[in-house]
PDB file of N, CA, C and O in Angstrom:
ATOM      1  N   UNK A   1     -10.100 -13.837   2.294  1.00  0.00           N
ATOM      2  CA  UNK A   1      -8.731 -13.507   1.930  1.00  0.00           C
ATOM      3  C   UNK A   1      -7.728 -14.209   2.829  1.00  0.00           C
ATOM      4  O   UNK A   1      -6.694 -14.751   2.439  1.00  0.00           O
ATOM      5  N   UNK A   2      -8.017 -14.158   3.666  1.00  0.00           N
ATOM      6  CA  UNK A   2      -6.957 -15.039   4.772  1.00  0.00           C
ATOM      7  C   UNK A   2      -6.793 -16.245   4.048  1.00  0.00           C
ATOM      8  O   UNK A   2      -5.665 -16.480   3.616  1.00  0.00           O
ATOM      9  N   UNK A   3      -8.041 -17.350   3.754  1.00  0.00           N
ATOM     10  CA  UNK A   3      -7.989 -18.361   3.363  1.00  0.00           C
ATOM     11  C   UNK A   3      -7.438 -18.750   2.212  1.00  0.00           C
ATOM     12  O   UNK A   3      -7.066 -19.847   1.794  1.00  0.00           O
ATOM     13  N   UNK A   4      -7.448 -17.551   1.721  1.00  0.00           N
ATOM     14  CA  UNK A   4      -6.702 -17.228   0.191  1.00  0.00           C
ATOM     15  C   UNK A   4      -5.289 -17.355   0.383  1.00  0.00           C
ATOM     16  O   UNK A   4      -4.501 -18.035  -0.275  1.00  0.00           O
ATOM     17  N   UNK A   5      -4.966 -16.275   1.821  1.00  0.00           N
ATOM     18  CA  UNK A   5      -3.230 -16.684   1.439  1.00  0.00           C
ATOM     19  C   UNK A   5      -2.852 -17.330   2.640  1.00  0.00           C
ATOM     20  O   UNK A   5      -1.746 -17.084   3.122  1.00  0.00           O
ATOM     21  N   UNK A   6      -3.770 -18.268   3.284  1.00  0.00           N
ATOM     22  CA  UNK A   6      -3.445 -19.748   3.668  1.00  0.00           C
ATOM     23  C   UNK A   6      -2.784 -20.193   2.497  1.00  0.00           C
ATOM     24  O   UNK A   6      -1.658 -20.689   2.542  1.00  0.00           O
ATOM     25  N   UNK A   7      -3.391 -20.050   1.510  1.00  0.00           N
ATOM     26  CA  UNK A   7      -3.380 -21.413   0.634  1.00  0.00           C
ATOM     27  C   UNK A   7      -2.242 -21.099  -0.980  1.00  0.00           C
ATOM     28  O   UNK A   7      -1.773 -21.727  -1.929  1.00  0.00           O
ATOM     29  N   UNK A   8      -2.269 -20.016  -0.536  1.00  0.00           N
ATOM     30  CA  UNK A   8      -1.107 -19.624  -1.823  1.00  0.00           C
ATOM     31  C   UNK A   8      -0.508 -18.029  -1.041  1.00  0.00           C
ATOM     32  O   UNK A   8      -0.795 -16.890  -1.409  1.00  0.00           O
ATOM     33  N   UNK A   9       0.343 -18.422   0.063  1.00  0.00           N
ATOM     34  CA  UNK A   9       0.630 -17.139   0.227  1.00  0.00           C
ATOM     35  C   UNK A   9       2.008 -16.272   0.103  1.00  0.00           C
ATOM     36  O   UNK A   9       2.607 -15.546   0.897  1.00  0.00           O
ATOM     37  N   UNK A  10       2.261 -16.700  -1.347  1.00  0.00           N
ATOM     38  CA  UNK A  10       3.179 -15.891  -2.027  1.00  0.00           C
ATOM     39  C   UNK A  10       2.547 -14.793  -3.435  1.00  0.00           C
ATOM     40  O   UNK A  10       3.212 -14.032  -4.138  1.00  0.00           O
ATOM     41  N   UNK A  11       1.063 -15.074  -3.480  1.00  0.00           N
ATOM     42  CA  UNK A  11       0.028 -14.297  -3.933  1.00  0.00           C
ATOM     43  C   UNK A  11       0.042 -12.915  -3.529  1.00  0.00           C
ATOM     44  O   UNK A  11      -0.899 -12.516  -2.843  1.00  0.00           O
ATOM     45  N   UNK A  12       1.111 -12.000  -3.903  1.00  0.00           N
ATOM     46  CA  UNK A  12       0.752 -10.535  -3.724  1.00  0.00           C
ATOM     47  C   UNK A  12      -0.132  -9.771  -3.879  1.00  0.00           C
ATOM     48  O   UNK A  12      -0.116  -8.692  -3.287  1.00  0.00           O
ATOM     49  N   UNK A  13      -1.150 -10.123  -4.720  1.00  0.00           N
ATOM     50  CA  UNK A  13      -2.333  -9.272  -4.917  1.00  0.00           C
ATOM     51  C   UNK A  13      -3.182  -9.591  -3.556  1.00  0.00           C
ATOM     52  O   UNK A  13      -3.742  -8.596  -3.097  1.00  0.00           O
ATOM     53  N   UNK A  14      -3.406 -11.018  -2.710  1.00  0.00           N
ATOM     54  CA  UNK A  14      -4.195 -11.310  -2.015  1.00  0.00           C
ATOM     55  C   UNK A  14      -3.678 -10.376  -0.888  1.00  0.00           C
ATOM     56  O   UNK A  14      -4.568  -9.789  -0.272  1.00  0.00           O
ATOM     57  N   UNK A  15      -2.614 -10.174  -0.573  1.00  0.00           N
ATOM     58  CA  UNK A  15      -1.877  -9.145   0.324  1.00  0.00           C
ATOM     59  C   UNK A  15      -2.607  -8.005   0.336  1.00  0.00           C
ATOM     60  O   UNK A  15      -3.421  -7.627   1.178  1.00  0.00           O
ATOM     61  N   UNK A  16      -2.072  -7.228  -1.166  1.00  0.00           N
ATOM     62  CA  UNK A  16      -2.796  -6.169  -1.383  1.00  0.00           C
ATOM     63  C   UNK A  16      -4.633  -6.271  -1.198  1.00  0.00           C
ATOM     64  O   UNK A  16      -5.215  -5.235  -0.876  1.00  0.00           O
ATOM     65  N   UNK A  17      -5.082  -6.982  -1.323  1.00  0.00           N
ATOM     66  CA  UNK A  17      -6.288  -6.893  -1.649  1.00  0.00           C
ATOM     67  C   UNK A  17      -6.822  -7.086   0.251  1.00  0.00           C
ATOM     68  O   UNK A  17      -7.619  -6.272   0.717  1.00  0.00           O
ATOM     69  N   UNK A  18      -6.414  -7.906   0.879  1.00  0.00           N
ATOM     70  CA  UNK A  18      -6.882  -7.740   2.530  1.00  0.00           C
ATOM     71  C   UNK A  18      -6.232  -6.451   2.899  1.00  0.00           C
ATOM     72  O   UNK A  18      -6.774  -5.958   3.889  1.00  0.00           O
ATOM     73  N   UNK A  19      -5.294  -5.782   2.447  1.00  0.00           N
ATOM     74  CA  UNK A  19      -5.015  -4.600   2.823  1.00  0.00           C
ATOM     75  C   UNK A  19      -5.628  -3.824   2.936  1.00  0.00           C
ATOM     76  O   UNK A  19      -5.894  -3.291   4.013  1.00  0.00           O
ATOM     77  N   UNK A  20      -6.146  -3.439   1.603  1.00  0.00           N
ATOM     78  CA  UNK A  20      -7.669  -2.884   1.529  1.00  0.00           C
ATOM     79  C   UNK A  20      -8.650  -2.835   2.402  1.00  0.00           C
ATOM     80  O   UNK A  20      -8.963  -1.716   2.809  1.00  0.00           O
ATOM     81  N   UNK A  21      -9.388  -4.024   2.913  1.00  0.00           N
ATOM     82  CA  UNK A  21     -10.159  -4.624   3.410  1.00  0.00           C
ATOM     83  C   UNK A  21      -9.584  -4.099   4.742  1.00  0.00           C
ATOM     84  O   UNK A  21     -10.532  -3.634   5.374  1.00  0.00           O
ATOM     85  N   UNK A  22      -8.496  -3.982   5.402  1.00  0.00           N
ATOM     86  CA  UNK A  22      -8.183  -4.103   6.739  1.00  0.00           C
ATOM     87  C   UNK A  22      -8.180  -2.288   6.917  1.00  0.00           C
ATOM     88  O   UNK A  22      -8.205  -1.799   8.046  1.00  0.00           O
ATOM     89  N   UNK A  23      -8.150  -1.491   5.780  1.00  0.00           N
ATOM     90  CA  UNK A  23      -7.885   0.043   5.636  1.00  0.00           C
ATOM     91  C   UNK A  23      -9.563   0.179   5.787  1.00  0.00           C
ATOM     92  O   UNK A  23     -10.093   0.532   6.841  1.00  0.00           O
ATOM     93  N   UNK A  24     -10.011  -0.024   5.049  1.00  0.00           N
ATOM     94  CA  UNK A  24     -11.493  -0.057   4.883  1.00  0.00           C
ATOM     95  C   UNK A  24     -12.024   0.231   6.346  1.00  0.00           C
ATOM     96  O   UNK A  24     -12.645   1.264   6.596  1.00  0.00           O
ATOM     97  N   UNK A  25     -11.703  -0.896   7.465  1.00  0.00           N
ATOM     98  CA  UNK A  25     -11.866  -1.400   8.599  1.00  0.00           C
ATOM     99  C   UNK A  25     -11.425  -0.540   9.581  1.00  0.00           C
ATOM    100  O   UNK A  25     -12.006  -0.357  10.650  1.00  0.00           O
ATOM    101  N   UNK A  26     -10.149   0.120   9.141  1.00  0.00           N
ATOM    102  CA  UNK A  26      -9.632   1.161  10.080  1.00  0.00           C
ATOM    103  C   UNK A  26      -8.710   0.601  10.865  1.00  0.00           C
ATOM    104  O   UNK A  26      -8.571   0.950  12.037  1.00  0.00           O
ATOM    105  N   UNK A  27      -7.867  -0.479  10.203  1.00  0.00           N
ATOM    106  CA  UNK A  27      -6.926  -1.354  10.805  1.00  0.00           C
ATOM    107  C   UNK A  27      -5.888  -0.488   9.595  1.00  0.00           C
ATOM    108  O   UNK A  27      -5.915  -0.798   8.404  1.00  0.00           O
ATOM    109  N   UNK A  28      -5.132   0.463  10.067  1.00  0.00           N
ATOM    110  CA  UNK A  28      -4.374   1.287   9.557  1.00  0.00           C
ATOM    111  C   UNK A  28      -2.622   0.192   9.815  1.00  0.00           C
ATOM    112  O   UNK A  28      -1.672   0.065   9.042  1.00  0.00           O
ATOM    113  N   UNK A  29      -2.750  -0.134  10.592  1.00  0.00           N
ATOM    114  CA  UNK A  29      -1.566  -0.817  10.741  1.00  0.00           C
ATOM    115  C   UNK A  29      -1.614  -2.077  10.590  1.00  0.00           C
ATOM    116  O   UNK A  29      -0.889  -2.722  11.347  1.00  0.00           O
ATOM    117  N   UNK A  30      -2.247  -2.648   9.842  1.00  0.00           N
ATOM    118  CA  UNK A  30      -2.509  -3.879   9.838  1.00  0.00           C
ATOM    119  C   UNK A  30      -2.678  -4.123   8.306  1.00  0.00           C
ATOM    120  O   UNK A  30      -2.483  -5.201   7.745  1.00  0.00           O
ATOM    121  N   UNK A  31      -3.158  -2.704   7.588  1.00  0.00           N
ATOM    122  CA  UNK A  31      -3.263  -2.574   6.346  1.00  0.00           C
ATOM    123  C   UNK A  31      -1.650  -2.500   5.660  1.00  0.00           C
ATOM    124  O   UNK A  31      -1.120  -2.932   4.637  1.00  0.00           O
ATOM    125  N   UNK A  32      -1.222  -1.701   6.843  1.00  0.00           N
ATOM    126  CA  UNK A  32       0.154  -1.592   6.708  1.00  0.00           C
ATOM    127  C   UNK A  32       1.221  -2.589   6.458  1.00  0.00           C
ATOM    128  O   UNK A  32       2.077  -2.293   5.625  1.00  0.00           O
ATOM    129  N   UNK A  33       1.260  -3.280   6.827  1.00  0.00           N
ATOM    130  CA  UNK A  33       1.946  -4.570   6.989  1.00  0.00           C
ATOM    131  C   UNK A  33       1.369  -5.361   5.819  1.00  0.00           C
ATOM    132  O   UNK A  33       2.107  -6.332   5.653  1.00  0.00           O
ATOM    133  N   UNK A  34       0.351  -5.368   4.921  1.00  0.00           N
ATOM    134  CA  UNK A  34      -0.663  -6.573   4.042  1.00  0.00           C
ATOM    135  C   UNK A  34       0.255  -5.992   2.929  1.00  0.00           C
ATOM    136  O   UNK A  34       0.642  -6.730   2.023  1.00  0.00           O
ATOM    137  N   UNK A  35       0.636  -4.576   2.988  1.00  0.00           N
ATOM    138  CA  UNK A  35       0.859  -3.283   1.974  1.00  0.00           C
ATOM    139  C   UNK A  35       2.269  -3.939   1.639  1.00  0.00           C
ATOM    140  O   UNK A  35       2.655  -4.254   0.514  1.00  0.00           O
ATOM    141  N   UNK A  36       2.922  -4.075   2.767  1.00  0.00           N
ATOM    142  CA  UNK A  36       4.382  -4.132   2.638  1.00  0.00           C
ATOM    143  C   UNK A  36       5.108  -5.658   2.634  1.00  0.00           C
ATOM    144  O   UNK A  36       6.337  -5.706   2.687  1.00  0.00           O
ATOM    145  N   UNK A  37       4.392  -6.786   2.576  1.00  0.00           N
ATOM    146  CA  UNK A  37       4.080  -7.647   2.368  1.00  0.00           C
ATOM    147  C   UNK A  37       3.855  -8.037   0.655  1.00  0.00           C
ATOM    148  O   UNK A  37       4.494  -8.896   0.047  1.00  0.00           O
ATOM    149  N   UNK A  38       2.943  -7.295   0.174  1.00  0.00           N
ATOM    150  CA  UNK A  38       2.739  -7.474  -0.694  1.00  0.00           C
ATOM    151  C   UNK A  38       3.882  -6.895  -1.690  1.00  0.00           C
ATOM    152  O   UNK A  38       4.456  -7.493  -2.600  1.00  0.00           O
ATOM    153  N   UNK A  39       4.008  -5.849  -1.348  1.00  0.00           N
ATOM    154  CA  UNK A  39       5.700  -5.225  -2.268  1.00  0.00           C
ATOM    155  C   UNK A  39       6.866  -6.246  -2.335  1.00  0.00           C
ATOM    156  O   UNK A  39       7.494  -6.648  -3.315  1.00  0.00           O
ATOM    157  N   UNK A  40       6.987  -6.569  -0.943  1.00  0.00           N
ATOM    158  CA  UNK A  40       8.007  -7.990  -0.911  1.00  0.00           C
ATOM    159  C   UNK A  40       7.737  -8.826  -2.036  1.00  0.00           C
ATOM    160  O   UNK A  40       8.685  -9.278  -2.678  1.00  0.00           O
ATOM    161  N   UNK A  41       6.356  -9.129  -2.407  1.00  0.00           N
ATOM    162  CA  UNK A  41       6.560 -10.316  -2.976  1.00  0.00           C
ATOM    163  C   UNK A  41       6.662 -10.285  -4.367  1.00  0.00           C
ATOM    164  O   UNK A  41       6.936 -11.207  -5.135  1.00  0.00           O
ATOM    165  N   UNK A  42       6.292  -8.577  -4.706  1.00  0.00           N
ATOM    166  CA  UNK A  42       5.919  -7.988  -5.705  1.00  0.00           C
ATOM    167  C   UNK A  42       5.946  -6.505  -5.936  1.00  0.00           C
ATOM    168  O   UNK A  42       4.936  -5.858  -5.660  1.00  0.00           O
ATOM    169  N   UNK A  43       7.072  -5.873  -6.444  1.00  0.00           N
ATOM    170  CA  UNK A  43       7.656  -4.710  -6.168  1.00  0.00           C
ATOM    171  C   UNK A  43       7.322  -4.015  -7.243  1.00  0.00           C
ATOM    172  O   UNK A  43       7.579  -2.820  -7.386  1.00  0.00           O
ATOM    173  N   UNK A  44       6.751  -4.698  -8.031  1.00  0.00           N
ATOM    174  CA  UNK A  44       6.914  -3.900  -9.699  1.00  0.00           C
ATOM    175  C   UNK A  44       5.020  -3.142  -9.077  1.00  0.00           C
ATOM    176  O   UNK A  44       4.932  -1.954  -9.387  1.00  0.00           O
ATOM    177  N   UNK A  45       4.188  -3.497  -8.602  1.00  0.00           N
ATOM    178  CA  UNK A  45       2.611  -2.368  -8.847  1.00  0.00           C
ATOM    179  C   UNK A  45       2.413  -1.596  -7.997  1.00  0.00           C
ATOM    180  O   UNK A  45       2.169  -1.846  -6.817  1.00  0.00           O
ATOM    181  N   UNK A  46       2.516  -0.329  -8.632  1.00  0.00           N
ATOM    182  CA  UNK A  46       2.367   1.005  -8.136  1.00  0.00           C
ATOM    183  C   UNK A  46       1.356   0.729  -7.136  1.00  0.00           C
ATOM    184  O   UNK A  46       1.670   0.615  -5.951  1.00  0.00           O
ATOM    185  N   UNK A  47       0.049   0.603  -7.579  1.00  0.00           N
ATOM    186  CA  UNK A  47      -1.450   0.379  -6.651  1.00  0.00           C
ATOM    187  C   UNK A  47      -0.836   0.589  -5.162  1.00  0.00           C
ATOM    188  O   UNK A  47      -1.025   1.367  -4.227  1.00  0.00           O
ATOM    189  N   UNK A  48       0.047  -0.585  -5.459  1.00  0.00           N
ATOM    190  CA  UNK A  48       0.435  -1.029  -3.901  1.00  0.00           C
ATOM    191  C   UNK A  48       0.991  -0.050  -2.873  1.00  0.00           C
ATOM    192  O   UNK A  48       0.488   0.338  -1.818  1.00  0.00           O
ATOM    193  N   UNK A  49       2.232   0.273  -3.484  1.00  0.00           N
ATOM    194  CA  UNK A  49       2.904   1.998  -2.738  1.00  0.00           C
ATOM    195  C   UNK A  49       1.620   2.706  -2.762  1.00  0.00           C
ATOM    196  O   UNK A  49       1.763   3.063  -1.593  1.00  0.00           O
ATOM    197  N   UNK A  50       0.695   3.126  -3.024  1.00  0.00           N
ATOM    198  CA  UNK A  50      -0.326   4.401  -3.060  1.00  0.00           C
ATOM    199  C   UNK A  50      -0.707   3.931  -1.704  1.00  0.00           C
ATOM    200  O   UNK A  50      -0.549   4.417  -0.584  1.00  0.00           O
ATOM    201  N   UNK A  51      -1.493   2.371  -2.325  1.00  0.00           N
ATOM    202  CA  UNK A  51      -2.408   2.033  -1.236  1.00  0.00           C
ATOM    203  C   UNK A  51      -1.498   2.192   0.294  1.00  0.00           C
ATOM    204  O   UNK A  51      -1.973   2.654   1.331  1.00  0.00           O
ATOM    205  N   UNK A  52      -0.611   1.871   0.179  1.00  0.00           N
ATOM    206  CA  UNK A  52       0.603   1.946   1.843  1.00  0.00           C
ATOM    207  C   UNK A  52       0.682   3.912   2.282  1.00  0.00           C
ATOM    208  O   UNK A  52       0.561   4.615   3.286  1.00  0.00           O
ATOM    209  N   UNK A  53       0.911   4.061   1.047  1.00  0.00           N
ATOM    210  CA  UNK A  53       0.992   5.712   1.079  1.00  0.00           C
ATOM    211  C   UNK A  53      -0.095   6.100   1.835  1.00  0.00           C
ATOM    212  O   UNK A  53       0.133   6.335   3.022  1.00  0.00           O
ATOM    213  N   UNK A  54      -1.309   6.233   1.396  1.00  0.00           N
ATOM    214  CA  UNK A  54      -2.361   6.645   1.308  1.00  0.00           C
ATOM    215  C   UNK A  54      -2.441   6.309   3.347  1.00  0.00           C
ATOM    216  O   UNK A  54      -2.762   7.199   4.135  1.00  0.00           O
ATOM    217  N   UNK A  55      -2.090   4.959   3.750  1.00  0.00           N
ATOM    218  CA  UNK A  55      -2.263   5.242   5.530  1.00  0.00           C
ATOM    219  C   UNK A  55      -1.117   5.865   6.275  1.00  0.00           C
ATOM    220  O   UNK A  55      -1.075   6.453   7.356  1.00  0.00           O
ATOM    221  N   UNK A  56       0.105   5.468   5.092  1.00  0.00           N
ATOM    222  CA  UNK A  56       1.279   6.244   5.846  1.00  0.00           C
ATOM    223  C   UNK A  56       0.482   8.052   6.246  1.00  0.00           C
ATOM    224  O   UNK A  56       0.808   8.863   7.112  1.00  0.00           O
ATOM    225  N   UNK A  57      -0.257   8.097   5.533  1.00  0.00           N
ATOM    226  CA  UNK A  57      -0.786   9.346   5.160  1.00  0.00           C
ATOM    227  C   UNK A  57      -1.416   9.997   6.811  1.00  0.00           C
ATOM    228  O   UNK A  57      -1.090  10.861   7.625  1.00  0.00           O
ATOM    229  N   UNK A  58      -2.583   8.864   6.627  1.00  0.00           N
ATOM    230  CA  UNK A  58      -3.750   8.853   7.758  1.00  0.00           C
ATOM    231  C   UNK A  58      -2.678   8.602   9.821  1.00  0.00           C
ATOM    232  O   UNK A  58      -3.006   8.606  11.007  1.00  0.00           O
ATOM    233  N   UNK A  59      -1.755   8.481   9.223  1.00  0.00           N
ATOM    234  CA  UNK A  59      -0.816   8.188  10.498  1.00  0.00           C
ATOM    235  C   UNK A  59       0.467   9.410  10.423  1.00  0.00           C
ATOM    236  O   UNK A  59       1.509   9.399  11.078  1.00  0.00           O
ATOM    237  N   UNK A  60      -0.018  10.543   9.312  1.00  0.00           N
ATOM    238  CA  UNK A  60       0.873  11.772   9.445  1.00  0.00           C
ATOM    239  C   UNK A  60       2.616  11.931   9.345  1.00  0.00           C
ATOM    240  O   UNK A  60       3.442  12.786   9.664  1.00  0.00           O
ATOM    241  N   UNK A  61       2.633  10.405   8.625  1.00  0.00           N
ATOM    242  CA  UNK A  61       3.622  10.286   9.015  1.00  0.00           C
ATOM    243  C   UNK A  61       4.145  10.473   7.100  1.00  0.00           C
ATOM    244  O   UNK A  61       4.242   9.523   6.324  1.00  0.00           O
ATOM    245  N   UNK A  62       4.296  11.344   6.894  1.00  0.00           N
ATOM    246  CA  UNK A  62       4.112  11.921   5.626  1.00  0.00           C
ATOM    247  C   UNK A  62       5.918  12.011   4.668  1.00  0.00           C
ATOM    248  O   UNK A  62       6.158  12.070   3.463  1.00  0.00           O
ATOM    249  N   UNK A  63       6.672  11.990   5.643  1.00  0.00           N
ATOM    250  CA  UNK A  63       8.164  11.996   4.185  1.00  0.00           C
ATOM    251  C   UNK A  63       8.095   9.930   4.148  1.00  0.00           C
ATOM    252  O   UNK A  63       8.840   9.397   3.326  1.00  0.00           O
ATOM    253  N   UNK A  64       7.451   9.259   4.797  1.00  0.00           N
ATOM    254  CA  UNK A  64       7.392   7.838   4.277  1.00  0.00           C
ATOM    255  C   UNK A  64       6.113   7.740   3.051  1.00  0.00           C
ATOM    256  O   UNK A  64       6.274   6.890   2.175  1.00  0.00           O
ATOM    257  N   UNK A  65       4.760   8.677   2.999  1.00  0.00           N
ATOM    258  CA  UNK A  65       3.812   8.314   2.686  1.00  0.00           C
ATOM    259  C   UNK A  65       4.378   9.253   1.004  1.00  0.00           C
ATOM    260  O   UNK A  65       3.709   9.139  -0.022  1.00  0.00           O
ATOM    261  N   UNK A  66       5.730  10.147   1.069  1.00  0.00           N
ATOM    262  CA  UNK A  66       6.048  10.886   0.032  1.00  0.00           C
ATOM    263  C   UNK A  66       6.567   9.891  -0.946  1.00  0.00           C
ATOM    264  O   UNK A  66       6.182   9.533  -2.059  1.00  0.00           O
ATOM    265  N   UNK A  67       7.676   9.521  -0.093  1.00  0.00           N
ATOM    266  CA  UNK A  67       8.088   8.269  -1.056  1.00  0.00           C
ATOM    267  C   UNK A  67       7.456   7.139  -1.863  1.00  0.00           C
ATOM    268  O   UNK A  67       7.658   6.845  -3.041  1.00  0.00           O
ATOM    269  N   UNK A  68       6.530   6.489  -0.838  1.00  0.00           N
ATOM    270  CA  UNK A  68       5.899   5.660  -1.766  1.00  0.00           C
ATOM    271  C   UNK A  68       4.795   6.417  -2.950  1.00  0.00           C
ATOM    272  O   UNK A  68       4.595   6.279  -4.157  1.00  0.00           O
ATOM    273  N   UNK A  69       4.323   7.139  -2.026  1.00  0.00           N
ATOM    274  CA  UNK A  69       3.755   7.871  -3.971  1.00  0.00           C
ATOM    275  C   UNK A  69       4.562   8.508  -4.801  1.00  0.00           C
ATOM    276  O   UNK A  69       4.014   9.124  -5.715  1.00  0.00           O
ATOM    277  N   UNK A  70       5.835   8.528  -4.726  1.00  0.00           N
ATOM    278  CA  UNK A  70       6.627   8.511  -5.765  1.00  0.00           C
ATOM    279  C   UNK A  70       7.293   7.496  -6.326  1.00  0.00           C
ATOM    280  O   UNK A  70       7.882   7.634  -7.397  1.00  0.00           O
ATOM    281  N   UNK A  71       7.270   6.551  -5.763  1.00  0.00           N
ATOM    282  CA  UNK A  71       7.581   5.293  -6.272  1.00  0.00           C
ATOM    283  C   UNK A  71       6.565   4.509  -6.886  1.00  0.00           C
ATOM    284  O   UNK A  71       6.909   3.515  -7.526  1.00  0.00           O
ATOM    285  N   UNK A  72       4.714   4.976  -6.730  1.00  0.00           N
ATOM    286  CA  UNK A  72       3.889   4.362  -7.318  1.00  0.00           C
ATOM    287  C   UNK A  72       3.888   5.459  -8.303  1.00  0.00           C
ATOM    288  O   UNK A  72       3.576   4.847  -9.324  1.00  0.00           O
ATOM    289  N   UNK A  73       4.009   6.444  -8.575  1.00  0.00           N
ATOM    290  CA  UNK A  73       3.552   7.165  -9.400  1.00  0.00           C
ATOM    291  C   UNK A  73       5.216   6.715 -10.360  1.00  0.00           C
ATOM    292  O   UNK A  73       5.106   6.807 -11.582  1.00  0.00           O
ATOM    293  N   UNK A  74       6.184   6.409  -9.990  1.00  0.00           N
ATOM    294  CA  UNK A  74       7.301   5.771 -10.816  1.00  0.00           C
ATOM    295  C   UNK A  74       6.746   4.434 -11.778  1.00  0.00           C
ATOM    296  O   UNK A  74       6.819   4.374 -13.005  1.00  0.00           O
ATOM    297  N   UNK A  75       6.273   3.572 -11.016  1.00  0.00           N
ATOM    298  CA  UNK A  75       5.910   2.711 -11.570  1.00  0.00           C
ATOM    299  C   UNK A  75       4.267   2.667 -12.912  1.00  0.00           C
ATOM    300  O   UNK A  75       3.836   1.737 -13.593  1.00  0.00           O
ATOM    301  N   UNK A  76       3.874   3.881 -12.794  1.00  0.00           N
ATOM    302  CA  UNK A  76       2.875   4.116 -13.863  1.00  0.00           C
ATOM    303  C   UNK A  76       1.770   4.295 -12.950  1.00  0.00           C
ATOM    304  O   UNK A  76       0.886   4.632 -13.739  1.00  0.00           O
ATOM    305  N   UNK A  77       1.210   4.291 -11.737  1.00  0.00           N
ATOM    306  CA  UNK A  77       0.455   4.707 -11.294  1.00  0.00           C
ATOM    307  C   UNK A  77      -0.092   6.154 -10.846  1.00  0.00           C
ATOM    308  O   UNK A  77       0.593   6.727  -9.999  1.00  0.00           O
ATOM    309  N   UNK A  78      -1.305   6.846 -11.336  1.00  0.00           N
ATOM    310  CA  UNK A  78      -0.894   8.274 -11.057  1.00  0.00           C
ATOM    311  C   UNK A  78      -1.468   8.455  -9.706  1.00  0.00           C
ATOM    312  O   UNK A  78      -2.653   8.206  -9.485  1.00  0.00           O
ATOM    313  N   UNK A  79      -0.557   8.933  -8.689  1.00  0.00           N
ATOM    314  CA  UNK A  79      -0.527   9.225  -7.744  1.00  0.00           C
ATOM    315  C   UNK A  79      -0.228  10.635  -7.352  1.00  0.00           C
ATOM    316  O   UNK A  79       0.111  11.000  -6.226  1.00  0.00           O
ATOM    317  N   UNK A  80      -0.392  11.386  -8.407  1.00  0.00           N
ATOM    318  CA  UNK A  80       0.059  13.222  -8.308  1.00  0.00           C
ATOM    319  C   UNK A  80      -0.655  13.586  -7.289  1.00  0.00           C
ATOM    320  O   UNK A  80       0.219  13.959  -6.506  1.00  0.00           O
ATOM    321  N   UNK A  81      -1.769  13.748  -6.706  1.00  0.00           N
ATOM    322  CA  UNK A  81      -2.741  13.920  -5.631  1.00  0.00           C
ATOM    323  C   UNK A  81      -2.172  13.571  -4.345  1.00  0.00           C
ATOM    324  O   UNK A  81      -2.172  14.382  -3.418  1.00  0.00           O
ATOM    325  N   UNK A  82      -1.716  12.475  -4.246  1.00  0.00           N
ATOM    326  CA  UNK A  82      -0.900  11.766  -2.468  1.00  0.00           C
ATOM    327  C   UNK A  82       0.111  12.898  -2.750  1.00  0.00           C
ATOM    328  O   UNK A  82       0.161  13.859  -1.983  1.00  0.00           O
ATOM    329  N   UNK A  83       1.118  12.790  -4.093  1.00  0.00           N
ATOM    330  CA  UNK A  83       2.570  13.395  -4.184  1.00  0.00           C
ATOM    331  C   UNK A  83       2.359  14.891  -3.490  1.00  0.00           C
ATOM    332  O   UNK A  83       3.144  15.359  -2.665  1.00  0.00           O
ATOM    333  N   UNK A  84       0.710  15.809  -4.150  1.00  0.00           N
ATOM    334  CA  UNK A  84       0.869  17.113  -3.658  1.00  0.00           C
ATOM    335  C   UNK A  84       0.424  17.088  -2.776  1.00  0.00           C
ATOM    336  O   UNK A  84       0.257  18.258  -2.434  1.00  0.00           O
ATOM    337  N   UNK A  85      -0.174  16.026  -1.600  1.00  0.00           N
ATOM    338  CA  UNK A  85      -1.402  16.168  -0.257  1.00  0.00           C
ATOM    339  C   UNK A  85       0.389  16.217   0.473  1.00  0.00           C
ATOM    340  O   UNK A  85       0.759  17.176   1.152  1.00  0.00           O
ATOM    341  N   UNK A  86       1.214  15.132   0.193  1.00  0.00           N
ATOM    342  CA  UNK A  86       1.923  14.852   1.200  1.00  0.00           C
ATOM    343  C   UNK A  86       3.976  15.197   1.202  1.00  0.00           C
ATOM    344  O   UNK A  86       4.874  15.101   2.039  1.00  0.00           O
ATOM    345  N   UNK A  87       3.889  15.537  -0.003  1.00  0.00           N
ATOM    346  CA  UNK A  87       5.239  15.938  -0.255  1.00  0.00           C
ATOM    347  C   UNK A  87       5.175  17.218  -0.309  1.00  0.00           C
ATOM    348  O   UNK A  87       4.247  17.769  -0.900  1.00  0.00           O
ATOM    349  N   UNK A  88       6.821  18.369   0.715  1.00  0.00           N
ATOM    350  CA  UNK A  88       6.428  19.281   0.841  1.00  0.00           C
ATOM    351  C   UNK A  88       7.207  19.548  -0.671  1.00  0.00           C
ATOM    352  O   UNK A  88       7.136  20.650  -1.216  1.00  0.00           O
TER     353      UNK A  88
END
């Protein structure tokens, strides 16, 4: 994936997709940044807010991790599960 967005890195999915990979890893902040990165380049897929949500989550830091699952669950992604783990 790196080499991926060496080489085309205005590719938002490749963002999203090492994000993953770096969450996976337990690089919570590092996932973080792939997350928000990738929204930059590409604001319209829900996936993406969950996936950011989902560590905003794991880092407790929960009225940021509210928003984005309401903004993925805006965009057609169902995210009702983050919305009730993390919104009071």
């Amino acid at each position: 994936l790196n080499k991926a967005i060496e080489l085309s890195p205005n590719n938002a999915e490749y963002y999203n997709n090492r994000g993953v990979v770096k969450q996976y890893l337990d690089d919570i902040y590092g996932a973080i940044q792939d997350y928000t990165k990738s929204i930059e380049l590409d604001p319209t897929v829900g996936m993406t807010y969950y996936n950011r949500g989902l560590c905003e989550q794991l880092l407790e830091d929960f009225d940021i991790a509210c928003l984005d699952a309401k903004k993925s669950q805006q965009l057609g992604y169902d995210a009702q599960e983050l919305i009730e783990n993390v919104c009071n």
